[in-house]
C-alpha positions in Angstrom: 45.2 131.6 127.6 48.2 133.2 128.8 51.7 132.7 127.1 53.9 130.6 129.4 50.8 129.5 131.3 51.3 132.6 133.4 48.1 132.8 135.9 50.0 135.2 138.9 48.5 138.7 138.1 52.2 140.0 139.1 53.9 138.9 136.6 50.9 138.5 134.0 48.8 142.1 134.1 49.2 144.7 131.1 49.8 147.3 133.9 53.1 145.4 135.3 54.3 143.3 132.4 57.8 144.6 130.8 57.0 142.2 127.8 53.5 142.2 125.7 52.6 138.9 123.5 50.6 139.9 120.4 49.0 137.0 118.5 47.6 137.9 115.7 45.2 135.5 113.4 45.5 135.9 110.1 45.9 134.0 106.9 44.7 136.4 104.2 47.4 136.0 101.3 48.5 132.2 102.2 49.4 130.9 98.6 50.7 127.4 99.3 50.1 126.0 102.4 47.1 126.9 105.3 46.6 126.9 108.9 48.3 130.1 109.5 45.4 131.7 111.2 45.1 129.2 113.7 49.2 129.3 114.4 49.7 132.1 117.0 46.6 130.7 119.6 48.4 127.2 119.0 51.9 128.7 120.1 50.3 129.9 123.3 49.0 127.1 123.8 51.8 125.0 123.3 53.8 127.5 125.7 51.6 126.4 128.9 54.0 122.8 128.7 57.3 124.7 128.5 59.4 125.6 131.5 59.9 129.1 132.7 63.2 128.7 133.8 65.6 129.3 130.9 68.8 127.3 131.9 71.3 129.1 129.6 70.8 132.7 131.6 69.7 131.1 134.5 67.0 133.2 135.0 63.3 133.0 134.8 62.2 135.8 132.0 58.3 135.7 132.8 59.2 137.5 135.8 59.6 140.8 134.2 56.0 140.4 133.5 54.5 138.8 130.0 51.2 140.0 129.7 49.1 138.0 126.5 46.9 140.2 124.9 43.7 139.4 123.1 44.2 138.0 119.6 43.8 140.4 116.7 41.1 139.2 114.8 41.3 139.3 110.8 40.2 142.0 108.6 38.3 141.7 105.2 41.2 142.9 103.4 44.7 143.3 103.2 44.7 146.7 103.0 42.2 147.0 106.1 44.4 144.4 108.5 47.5 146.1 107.5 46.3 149.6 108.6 44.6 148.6 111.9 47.6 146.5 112.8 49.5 149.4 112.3 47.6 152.0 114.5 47.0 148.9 116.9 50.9 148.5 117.5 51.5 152.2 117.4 49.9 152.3 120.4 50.6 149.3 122.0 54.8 150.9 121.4 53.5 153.9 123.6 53.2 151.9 126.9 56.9 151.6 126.5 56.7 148.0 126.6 58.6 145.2 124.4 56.4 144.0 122.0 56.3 140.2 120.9 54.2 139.4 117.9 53.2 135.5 117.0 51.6 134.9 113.5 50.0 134.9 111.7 51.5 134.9 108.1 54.2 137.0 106.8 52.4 139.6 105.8 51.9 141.0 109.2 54.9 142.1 110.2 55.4 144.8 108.0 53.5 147.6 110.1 54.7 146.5 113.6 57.8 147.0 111.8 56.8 150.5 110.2 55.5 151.2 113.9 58.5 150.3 115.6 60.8 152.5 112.7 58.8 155.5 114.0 59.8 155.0 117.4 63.3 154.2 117.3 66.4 155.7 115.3 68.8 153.8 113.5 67.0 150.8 112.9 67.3 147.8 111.3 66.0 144.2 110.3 67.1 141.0 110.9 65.1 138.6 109.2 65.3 134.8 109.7 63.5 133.1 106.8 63.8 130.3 103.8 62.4 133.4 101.2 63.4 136.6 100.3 60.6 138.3 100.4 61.5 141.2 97.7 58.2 140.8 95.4 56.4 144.3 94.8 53.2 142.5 94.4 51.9 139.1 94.9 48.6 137.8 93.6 47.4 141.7 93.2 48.2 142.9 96.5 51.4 144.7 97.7 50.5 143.4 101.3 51.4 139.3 100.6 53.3 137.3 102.7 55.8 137.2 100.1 56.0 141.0 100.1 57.1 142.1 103.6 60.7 142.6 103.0 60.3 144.7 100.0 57.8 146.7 101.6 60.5 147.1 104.9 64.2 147.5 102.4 61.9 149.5 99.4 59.3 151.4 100.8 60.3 152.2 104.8 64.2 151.9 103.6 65.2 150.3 106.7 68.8 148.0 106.5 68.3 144.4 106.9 70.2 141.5 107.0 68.1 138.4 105.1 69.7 134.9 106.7 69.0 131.6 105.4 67.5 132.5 102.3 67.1 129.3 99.9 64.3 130.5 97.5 64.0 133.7 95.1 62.1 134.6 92.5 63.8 135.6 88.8 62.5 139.1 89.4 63.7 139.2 93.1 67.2 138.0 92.1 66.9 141.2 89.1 66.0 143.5 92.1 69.0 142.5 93.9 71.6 143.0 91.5 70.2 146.0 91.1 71.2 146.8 94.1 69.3 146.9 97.9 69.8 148.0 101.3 69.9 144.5 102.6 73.3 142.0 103.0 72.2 137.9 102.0 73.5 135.2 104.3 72.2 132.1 101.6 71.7 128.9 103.3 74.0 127.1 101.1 76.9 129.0 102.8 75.7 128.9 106.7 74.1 125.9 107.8 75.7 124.1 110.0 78.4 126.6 110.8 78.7 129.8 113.5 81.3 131.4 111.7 79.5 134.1 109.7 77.3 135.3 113.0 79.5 138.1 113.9 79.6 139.4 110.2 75.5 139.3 109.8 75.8 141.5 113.7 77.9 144.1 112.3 75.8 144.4 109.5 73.0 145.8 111.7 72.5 148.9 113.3 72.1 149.7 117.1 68.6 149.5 116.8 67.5 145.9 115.7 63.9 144.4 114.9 64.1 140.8 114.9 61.7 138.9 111.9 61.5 134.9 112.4 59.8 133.5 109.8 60.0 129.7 110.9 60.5 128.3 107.2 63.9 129.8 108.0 64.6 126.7 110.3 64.8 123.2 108.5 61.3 121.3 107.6 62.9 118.3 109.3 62.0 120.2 113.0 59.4 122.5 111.7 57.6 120.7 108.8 54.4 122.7 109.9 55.1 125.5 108.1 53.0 127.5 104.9 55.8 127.3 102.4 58.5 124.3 103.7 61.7 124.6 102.2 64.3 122.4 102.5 67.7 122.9 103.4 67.1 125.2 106.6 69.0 126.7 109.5 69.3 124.3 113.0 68.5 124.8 116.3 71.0 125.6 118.0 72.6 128.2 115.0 69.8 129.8 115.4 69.6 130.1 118.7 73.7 131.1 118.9 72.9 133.9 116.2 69.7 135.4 118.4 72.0 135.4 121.6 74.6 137.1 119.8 72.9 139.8 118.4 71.1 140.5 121.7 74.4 140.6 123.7 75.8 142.9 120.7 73.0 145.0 119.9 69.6 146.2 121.1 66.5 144.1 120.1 64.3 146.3 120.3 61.0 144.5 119.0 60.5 141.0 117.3 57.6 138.8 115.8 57.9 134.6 114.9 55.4 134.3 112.2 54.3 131.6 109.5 53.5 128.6 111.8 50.8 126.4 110.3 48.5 124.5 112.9 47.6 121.4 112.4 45.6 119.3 115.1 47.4 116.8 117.1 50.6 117.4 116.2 52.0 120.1 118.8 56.1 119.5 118.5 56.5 122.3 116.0 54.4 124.5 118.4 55.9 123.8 121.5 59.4 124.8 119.5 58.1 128.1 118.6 56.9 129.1 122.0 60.4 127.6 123.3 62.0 129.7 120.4 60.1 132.7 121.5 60.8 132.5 125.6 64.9 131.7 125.0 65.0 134.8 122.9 63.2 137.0 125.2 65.5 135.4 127.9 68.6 136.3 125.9 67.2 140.3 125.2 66.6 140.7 129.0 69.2 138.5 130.1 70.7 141.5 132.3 67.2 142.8 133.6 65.8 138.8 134.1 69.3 137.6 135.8 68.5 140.1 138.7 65.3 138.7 139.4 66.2 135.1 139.0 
């Protein structure tokens, strides 16, 4: 399957897409909720129904080329998926292409992100997500879903900016006061409102990676998710803060990550694939409007 339903060689081959789709199907430190593993297929499957026009920039995106690659397949341990995924995306980051990856849980996007610090300067997160994230360790392994952030702010040291956090641990809150390289935008004080975008932009660098955990988003649209929390961000904030940051800054790599599958109920599917296509229309909004 192809993201977008994409069947024209032009504009889905590896050799002329701009954009690369990286599902990845894994589930191996899921501590609540499952179905994970079986999340990024369902996304690109759901994508087939959406339209490829994108009516805010007037432009079609997919024709830039989106070229879906196979899915990567799960390791036997954390350590194990963690390294491959790493060296995978290293060199996938070498063809100079954009690189999209759909989870998958958490977890994974910590060495697309240590791939994609290697590559460019000055980078930071942006992480859209109902949990922090800060735990050193979770159920014995450094490489849990409810690791990633610490392992991007603590061990790669990149800035981040966390928004729509609802849900910390004692010890995470501890870490914080402590004192992190990463600025909070809590849930409490944001939903709803579009005032506090341009503050959470010009806490970023240049150089932006762009984390969407979809717990970040209220359970009421996205109830198919590992760890639901209630409380969450809306559509159309979100989408405002993603079009924001890609006008201001440079997005220069992103994942969506933490949908759950679950059979015969595709809304929550088809919202991530639209999620995904809007904010690769707003990142090459100048390149796409040329082409439209």
């Amino acid at each position: 399957m192809n993201f977008g339903g994409i069947d024209d060689e032009r504009y889905s081959s590896f050799d002329r897409a701009r954009i690369l789709i990286l599902p990845v199907s894994y589930e191996g430190t899921v501590s609540y909720g499952t179905g994970t593993g079986k999340g990024a297929m369902a996304i690109v499957d759901a994508s087939r129904n959406m339209e490829l026009y994108e009516e805010e920039t007037a432009s079609e995106v997919y024709k830039l080329g989106i070229h879906t690659l196979r899915a990567f397949a799960s390791r036997e341990t954390p350590d194990a998926m963690m390294a491959d995924l790493y060296g995978y995306s290293k060199e996938l980051l070498e063809s100079g292409k954009f690189l999209c990856m759909l989870g998958g849980e958490h977890s994974v996007s910590a060495p697309i992100i240590k791939a994609h610090n290697e590559k460019y300067e000055d980078l930071s997160v942006l992480q859209i997500d109902a949990h922090a994230d800060l735990r050193d360790t979770y159920d014995g392994t450094p490489h849990s879903h409810a690791s990633i952030m610490a392992r991007v702010i603590k061990d790669m040291h990149i800035p981040s900016v966390q928004v729509g956090i609802r849900s910390i641990s004692g010890d995470e809150a501890r870490s914080l006061a402590a004192g992190l390289a990463t600025k909070i935008y809590w849930a409490r004080d944001i939903v709803g409102k579009t005032d506090w975008i341009d503050d959470a932009i010009d806490d970023l660098t240049e150089n932006v990676y762009l984390t969407i955990d979809i717990d970040g988003l209220d359970p009421s649209i996205v109830p198919t998710t590992g760890t639901p929390e209630p409380g969450g961000l809306g559509w159309y904030e979100t989408l405002t803060l993603i079009r924001k940051l890609a006008e201001r800054k440079k997005i220069v790599g992103m994942d969506l990550v933490e949908y759950s599958y679950v059979a015969s109920y595709d809304s929550p599917a088809f919202l991530c694939a639209k999620l995904v296509y809007k904010s690769l229309a707003y990142i090459f909004r100048d390149e796409a409007a040329r082409i439209a």
